[in-house]
Structure formats: structure tokens, C-alpha cells
Kinemage of the C-alpha trace (Angstrom):
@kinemage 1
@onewidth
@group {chain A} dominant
@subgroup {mainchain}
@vectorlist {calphas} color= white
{ca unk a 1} P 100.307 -36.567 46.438
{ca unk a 2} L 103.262 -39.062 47.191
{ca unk a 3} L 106.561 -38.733 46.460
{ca unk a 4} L 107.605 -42.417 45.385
{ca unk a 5} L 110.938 -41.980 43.942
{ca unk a 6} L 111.848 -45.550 43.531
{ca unk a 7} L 108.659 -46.507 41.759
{ca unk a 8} L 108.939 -43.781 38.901
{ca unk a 9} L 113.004 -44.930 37.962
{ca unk a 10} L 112.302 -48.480 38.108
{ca unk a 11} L 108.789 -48.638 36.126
{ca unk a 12} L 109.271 -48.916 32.406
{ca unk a 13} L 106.834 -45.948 31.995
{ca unk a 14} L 108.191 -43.697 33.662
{ca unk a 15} L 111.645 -43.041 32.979
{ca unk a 16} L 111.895 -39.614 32.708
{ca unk a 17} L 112.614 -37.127 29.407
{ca unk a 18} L 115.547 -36.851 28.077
{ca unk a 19} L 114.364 -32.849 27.196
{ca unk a 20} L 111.546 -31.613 29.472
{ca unk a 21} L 109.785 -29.035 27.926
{ca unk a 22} L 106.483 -29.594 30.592
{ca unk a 23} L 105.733 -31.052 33.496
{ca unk a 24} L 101.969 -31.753 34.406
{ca unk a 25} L 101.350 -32.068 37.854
{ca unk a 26} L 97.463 -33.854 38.444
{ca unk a 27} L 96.884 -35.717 34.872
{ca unk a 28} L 93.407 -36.005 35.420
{ca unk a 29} L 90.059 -35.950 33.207
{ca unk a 30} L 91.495 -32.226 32.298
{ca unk a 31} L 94.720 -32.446 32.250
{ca unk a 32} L 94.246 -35.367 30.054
{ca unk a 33} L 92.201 -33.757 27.734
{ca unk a 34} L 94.985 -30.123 27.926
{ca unk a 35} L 97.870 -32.756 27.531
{ca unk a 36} L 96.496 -34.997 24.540
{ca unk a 37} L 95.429 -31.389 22.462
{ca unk a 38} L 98.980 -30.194 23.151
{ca unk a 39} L 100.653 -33.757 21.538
{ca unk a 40} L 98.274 -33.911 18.657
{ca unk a 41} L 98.786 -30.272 17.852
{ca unk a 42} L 102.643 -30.967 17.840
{ca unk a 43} L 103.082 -28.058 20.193
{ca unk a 44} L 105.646 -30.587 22.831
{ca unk a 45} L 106.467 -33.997 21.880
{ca unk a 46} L 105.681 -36.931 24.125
{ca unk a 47} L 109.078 -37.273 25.017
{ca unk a 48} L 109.613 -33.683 26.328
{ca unk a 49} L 106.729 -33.960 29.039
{ca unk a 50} L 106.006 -35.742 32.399
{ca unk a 51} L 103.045 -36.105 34.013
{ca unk a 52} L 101.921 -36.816 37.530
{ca unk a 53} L 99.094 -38.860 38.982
{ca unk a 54} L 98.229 -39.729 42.706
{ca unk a 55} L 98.822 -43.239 42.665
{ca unk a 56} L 101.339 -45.300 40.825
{ca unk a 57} L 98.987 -47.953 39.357
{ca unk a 58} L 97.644 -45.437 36.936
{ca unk a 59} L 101.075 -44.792 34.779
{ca unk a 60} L 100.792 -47.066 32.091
{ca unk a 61} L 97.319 -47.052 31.086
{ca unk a 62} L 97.701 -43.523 31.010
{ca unk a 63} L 101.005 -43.701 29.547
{ca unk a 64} L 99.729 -45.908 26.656
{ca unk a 65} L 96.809 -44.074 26.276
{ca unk a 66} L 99.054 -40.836 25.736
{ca unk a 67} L 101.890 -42.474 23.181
{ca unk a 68} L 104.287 -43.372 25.898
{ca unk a 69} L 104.294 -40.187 27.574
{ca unk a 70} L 106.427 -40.385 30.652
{ca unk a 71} L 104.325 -40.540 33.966
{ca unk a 72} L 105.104 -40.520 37.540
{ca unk a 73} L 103.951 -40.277 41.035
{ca unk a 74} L 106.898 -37.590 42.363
{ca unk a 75} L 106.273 -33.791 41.924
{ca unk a 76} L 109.500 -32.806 43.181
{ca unk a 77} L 110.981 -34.582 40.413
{ca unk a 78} L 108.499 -33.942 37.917
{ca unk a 79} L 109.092 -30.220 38.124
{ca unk a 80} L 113.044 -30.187 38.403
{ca unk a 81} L 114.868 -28.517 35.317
{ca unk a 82} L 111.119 -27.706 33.559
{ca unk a 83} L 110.833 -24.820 32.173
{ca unk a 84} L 107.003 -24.763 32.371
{ca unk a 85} L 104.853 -26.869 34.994
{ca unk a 86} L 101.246 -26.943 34.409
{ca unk a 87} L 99.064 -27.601 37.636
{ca unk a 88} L 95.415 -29.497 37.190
{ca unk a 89} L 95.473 -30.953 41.065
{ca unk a 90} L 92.062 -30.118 43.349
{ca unk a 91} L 92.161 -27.512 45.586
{ca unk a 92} L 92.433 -28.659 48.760
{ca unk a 93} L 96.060 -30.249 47.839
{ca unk a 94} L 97.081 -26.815 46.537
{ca unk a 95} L 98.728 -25.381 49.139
{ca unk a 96} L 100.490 -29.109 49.930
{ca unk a 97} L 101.455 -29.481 45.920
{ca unk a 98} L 103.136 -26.135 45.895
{ca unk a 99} L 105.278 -26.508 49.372
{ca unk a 100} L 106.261 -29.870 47.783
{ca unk a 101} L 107.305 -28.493 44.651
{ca unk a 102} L 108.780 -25.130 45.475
{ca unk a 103} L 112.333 -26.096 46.190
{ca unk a 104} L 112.986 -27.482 43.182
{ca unk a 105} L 111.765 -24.805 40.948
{ca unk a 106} L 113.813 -22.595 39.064
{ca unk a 107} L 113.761 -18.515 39.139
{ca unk a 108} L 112.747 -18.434 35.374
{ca unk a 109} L 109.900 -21.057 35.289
{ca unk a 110} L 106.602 -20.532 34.236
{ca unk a 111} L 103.724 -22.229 36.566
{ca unk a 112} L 100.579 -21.910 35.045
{ca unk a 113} L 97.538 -22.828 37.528
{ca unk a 114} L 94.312 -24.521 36.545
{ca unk a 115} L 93.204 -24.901 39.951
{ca unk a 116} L 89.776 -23.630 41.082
{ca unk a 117} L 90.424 -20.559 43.903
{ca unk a 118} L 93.992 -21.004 44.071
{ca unk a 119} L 95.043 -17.053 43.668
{ca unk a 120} L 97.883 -15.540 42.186
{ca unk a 121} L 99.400 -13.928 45.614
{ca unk a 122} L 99.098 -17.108 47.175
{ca unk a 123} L 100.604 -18.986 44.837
{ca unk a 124} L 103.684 -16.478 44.695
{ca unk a 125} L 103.708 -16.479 48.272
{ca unk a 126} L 103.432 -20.090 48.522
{ca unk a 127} L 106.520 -20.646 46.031
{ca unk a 128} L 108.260 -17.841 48.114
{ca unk a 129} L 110.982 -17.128 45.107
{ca unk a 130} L 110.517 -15.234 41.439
{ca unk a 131} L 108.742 -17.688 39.663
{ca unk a 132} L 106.509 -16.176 37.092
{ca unk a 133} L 102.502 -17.404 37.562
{ca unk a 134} L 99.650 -17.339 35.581
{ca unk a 135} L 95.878 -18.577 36.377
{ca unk a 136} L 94.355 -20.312 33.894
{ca unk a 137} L 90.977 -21.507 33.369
{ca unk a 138} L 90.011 -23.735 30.828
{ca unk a 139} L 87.014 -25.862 30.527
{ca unk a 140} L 86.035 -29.520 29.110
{ca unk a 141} L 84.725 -28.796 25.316
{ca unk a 142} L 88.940 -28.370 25.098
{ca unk a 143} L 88.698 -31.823 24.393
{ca unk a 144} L 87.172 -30.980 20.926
{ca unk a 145} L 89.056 -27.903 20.394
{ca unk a 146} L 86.281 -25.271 21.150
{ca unk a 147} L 87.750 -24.671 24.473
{ca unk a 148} L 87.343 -21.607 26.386
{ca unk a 149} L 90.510 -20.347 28.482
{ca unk a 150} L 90.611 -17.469 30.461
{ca unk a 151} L 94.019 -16.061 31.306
{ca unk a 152} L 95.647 -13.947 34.488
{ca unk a 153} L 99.006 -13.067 34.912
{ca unk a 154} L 100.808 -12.574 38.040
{ca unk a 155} L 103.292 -9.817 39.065
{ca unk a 156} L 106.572 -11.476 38.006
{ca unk a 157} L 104.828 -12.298 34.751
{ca unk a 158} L 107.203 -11.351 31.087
{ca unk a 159} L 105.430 -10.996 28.021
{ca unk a 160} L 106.750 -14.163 26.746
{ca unk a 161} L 105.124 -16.002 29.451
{ca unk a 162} L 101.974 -15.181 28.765
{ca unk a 163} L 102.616 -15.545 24.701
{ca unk a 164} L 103.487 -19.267 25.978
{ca unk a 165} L 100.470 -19.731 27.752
{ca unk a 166} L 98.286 -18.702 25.295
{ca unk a 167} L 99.990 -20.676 22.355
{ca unk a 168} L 99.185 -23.254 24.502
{ca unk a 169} L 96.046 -22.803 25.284
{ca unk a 170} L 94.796 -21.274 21.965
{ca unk a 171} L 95.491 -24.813 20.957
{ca unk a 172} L 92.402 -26.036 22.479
{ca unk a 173} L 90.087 -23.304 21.536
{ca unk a 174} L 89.781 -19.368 22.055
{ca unk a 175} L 91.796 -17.727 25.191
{ca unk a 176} L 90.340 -14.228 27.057
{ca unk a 177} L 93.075 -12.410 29.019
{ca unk a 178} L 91.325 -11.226 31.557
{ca unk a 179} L 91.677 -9.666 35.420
{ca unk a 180} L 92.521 -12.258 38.440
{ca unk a 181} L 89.233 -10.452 39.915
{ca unk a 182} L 86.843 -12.104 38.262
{ca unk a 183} L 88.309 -15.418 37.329
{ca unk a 184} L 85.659 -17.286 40.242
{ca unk a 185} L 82.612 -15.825 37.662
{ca unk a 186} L 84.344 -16.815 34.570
{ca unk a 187} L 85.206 -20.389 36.628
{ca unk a 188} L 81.141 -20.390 37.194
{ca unk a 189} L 79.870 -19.517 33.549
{ca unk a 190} L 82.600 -20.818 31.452
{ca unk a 191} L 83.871 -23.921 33.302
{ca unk a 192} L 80.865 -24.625 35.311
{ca unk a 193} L 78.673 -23.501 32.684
{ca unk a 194} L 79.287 -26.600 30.314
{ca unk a 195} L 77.115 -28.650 32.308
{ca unk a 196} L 74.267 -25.798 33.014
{ca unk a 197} L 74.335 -25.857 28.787
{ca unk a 198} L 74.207 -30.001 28.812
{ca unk a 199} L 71.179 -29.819 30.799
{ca unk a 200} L 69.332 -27.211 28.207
{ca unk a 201} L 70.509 -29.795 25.986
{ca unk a 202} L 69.162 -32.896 27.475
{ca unk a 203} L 65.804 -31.303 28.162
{ca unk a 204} L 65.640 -29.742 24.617
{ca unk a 205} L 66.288 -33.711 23.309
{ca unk a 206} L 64.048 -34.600 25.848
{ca unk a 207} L 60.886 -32.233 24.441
{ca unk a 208} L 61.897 -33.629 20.810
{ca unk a 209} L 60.798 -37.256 21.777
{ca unk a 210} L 57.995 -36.279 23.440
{ca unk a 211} L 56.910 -34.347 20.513
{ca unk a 212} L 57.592 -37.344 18.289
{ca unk a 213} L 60.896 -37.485 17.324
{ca unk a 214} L 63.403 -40.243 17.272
{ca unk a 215} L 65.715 -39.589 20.382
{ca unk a 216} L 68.824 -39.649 18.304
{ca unk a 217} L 67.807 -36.840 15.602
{ca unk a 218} L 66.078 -35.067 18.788
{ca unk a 219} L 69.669 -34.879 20.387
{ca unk a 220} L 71.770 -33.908 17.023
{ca unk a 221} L 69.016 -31.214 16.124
{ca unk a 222} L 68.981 -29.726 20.125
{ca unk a 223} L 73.074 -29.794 19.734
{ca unk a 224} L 73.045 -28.463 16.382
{ca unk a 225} L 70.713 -25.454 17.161
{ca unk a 226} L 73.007 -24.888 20.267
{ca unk a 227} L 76.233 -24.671 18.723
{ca unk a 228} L 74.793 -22.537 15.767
{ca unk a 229} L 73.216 -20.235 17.855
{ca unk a 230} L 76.285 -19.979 19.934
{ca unk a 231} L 78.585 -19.394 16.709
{ca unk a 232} L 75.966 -17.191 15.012
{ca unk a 233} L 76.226 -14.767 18.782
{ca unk a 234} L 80.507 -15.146 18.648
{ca unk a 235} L 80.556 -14.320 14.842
{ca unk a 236} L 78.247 -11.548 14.704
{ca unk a 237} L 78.718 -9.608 18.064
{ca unk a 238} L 75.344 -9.082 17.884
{ca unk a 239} L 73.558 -9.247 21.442
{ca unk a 240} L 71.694 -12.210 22.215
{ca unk a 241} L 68.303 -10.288 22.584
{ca unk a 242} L 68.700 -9.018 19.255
{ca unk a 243} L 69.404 -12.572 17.983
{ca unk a 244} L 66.479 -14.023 19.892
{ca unk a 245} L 64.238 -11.361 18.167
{ca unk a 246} L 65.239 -12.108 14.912
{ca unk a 247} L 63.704 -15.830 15.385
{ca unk a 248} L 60.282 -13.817 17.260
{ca unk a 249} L 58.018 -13.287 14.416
{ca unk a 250} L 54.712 -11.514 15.379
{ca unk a 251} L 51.859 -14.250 16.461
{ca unk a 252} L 53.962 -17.241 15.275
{ca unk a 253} L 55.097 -20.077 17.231
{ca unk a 254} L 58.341 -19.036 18.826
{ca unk a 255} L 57.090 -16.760 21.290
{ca unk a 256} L 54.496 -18.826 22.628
{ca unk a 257} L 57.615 -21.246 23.434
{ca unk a 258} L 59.380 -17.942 24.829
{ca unk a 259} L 56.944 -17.513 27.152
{ca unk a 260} L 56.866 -20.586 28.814
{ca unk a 261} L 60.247 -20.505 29.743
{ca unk a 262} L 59.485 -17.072 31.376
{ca unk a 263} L 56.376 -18.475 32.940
{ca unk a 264} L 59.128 -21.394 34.176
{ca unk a 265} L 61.916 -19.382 35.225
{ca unk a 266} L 64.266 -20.273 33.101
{ca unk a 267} L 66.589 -17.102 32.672
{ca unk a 268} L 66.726 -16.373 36.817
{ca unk a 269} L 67.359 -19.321 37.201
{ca unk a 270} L 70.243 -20.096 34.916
{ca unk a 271} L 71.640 -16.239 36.579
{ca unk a 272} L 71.216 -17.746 40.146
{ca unk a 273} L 72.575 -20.968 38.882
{ca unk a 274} L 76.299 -19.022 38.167
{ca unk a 275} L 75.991 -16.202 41.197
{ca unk a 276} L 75.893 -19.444 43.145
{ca unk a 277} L 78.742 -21.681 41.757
{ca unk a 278} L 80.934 -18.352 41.581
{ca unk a 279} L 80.217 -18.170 45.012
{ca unk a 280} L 81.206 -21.732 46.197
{ca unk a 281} L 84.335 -21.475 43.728
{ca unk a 282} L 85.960 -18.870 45.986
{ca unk a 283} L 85.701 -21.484 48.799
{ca unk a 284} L 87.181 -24.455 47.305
{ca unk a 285} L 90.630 -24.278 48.746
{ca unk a 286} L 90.003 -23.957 52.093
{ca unk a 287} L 86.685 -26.848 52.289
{ca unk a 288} L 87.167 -30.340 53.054
């Protein structure tokens, strides 16, 4: 990322907040979605943020697509005097973004890190001072408030830090404090796993209008069964074998269907499907 100083006090969207409250360093398709939840659920105003994007011709659409939220193209100046900075950047400009940045960051600030295989040790060692660090990792249906964020909190982390991060986050759907250990598996079936599920969904469509049906009742009926059969698993606790099995009635027409997604290989390979992405997320960082 560049640090054009000039540009971001000289373009009208830009100037910077009189408060900062946040600074969001990467404003792309999710920090976009994480920043506009956090403005319409009044949890920071659009005058107590800044936001950073790669290149400078971006600012004011975004900015006018976010009320006038203040965006620039400096990190360094982004993150001076905020109390919380909020990292959505790709991996590989991790370790750059955080050398830029550390300097200007206070003893008492909160960085929260959405980025894919960036770890907590490296990010304290990378910052080299007692900043307080959690991982975070949210995924895209934040955008509609059914978000799913998983939380890990580093060594320097207070209570209140992670009370902040989850108010935040909570915002956009449920939050799962979890271990740093496993936040590559719940990067591969949470954040990954969004698209795995659009697939089932297309296909299920998909079977609909070959069966006869109109393709846009076909798609609200294949969405509608998923996200009741997904709400009927969360609100019950019941396990999803027992669920399925409630559906199975003896010699009807549900098992028949059952089968031939055995006979297709369905379940290994939606299991293979996350082993593998967990797998490549633990690489991300360090591939070009």
C-alpha cells in the first residue's frame, strides 16, 4: 500500500476525523460490508472512522457510497491516535502493512486482524511493542447480518478488548471465541464454506428446473430449505443426523434422494473440500 500523504489532505474526501474512533486499513468487498453494518447499527459514526484503500482513485465512490466516510491511501496516518484499527488487507501485504503501521501505534490500541494466516505471535512480533491483538474471522453473509465471526485473543489482550471486538462483530451476526489453533479450519468451513453452500444451492435450483419448476421459485425454495434447515440445526442443538432422520420416512421419497448423493459422493467430498482449503489457508502469507 502507498503512503500518499499529499493526496489524502488535499482531496475533499478525505480529510480526516475530527474524533477517530476506527481506522480500517484494506476497505475492500469485506471491509465494506464490516464497515457499512457498523454505521447502520450506529455502533461509530461516519465521522469517527477512516478507511484505507490501495489506490487513491477509489476514495470518493467509496466515500459516497459509505455517507462521506473519510478515506485515504496512508496507513501511517490512518492508524495515528486510533484507538482501534481493523485490518482486511491480503496476506501477502501483511507483514509490509504492519512494519508500515507499527510506529505510529499506540501501547493501548486494539488491532483486530481479519487477515487469512496472519498469526497472533507474528503480528505481536511484527508490531514489536504492547499492542493488544485479536484474530478475527468473519465471513460474507455479514453483509445481511447472519455473519459468522470467530474470535482469538492474543497475549496482551484485556477483557475489554475482546468485549469491543465482539460488540462489534456481534453486530453482523453471531461471534465464537475460540483457540488461535484452529482458526485456518474455521477460515475453511465458515469463511470458505459460504461458497461450498452457494454451490449446493445452485445445483439444488438447478434440479428444480429440470424437474419443472420456474427457475426463480426453484432458487427461493432451494434457499429457503437451506436457511431453515440451518436455523432449525442452530435452534435446536439437535445433531444434523438426527435432523436428517426426522425428514427419512421408511420407503418414501427422501431416502431414495439420500442415496444418490452417497452413490455421488457428496459428504467426502464436501469433508475433502474444507481439509483442503484449511490446508492452503495456512500458506497464504508466505505465497505469491
Amino acid at each position: 500500500m502507498s503512503t500518499t500523504t499529499t493526496q489524502v489532505e488535499t482531496s475533499s474526501s478525505t480529510r480526516l476525523p475530527a474524533q477517530k474512533k476506527l481506522a480500517l486499513l484494506g476497505c475492500g468487498k469485506l471491509g465494506t460490508i464490516l464497515l457499512q453494518a457498523f454505521l447502520e447499527r450506529g455502533l461509530i459514526g461516519k465521522d469517527e472512522v477512516i478507511a484505507t484503500v490501495q489506490h487513491e482513485d477509489k476514495c470518493q465512490a467509496l466515500s459516497d457510497q459509505l455517507g462521506g466516510v473519510c478515506f485515504g491511501t496512508d496507513n501511517l496516518q490512518a492508524v495515528a491516535d486510533a484507538p482501534i484499527v481493523l485490518i482486511c488487507v491480503k496476506p501477502q501485504v501483511m507483514s509490509q502493512l504492519l512494519a508500515e503501521i507499527a510506529p505510529a501505534l499506540k501501547p493501548n490500541t486494539l488491532v483486530i486482524s481479519a487477515v487469512t494466516s496472519a498469526t497472533l505471535p507474528f503480528i505481536q512480533q511484527q508490531l514489536g511493542k504492547d499492542v493488544a491483538a485479536i484474530r478475527a474471522m468473519p465471513n460474507t453473509p455479514a453483509m445481511v447480518g447472519a455473519g459468522m465471526t470467530a474470535l482469538a485473543a492474543g497475549a496482551l489482550t484485556q477483557h475489554e478488548h475482546l468485549e469491543t471486538a465482539k460488540r462489534l462483530f456481534e453486530s453482523v451476526g453471531r461471534v465464537a471465541i475460540v483457540d488461535e489453533k484452529h482458526m485456518d479450519a474455521i477460515t475453511a468451513l465458515s469463511a470458505s464454506g459460504t461458497a461450498f453452500v452457494f454451490v449446493i444451492l445452485e445445483s439444488m435450483a438447478e434440479a428444480g428446473v429440470k424437474v419443472g419448476l420456474p427457475r426463480e421459485l426453484a432458487t427461493t425454495l432451494a434457499a429457503q430449505t437451506l436457511f431453515g434447515a440451518a436455523q432449525l440445526a442452530l435452534k435446536t442443538g439437535h445433531h444434523p443426523a438426527l435432523l436428517k432422520d426426522a425428514v427419512t420416512t421408511p420407503a418414501g421419497c427422501t431416502i431414495d434422494g439420500l442415496i444418490e448423493l452417497e452413490k455421488g459422493g457428496l459428504r467426502v467430498t464436501l469433508i475433502n473440500a474444507v481439509i483442503t482449503t484449511t490446508n492452503r489457508a495456512r500458506e497464504l502469507m508466505t505465497s505469491k
